[in-house]
C-alpha positions in Angstrom: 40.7 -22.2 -25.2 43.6 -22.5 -23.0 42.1 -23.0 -19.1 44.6 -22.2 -16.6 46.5 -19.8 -14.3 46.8 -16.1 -16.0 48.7 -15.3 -13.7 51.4 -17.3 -12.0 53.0 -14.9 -10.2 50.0 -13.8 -8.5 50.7 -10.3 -8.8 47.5 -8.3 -8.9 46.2 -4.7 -7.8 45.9 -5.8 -4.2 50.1 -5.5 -3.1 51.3 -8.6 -0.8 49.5 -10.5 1.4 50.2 -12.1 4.8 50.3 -15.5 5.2 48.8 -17.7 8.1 52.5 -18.9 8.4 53.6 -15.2 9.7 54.8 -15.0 13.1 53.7 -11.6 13.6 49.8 -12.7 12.2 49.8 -15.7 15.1 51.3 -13.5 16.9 49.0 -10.7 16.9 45.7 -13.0 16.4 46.5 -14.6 19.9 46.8 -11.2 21.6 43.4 -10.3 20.9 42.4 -14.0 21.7 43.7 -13.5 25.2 42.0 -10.1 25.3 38.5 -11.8 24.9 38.4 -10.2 21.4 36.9 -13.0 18.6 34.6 -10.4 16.7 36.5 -10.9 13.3 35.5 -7.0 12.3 36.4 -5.9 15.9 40.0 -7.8 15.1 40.4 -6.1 11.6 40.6 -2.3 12.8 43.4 -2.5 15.5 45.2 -5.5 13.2 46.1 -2.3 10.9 46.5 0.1 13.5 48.5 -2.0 15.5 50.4 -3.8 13.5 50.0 -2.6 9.9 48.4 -5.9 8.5 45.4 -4.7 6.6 43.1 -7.3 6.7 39.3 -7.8 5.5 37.0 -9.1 8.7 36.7 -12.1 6.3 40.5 -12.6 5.7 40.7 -12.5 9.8 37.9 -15.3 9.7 39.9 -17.3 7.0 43.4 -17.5 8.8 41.7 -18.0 12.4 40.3 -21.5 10.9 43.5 -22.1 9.2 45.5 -21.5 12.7 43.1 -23.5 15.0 41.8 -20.7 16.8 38.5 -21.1 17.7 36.0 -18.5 18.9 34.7 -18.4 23.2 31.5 -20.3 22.6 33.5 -23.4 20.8 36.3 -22.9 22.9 33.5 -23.2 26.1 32.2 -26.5 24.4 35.1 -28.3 24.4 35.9 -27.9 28.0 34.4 -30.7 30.3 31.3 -29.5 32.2 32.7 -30.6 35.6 35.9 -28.2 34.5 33.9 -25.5 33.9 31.6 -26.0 37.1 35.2 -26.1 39.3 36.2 -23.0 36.8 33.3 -21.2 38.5 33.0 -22.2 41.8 37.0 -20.9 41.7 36.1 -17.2 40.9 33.2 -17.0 43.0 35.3 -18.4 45.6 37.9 -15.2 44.9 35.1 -12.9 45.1 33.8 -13.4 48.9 31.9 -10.2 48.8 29.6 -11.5 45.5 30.6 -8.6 43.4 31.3 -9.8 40.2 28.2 -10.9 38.2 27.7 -13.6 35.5 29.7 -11.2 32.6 32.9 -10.7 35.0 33.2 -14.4 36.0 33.9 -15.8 32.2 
């Protein structure tokens, strides 16, 4: 029995795919980065509605390891801890009146 690649062409009931390499994919996954969105399901819904890339919360998960993007709490560990005291010592310092609790100052 012959074991390899029925299909070549790739061509299946699903339509085309995005790639990773897509400038409008990096493009779009960085946005919700910089809004402080890295819930992969949270990222799926408005990756349609936004942009029209239908996307499994999976799929989202896939192509932010293949880009480098990590999520906060990894992105947190790999700053220095003396960075990240100055970080918040800076935004307490830019909130004189103590206003802004531990979820504000990020």
């Amino acid at each position: 029995m012959h074991r390899g690649n029925h299909n070549p062409s790739g061509s299946n009931q699903y339509g085309p795919t995005i790639k990773a390499e897509s400038v409008e994919l990096q493009t779009a996954l960085r946005e919700y980065q910089h809004r402080l969105i890295f819930d992969n399901k949270k990222i799926s819904e408005p990756l349609e509605a936004e942009h029209g890339i239908k996307m499994s919360d999976t799929t989202v998960k896939q192509q932010h390891k293949e880009l480098g993007i990590l999520g906060i709490r990894a992105t947190t560990h790999q700053i220095p801890e003396n960075t990240k005291t100055q970080l918040v010592l800076d935004a307490l310092e830019d909130d004189p009146s103590g206003h802004h609790g531990p979820k504000t100052i990020q």
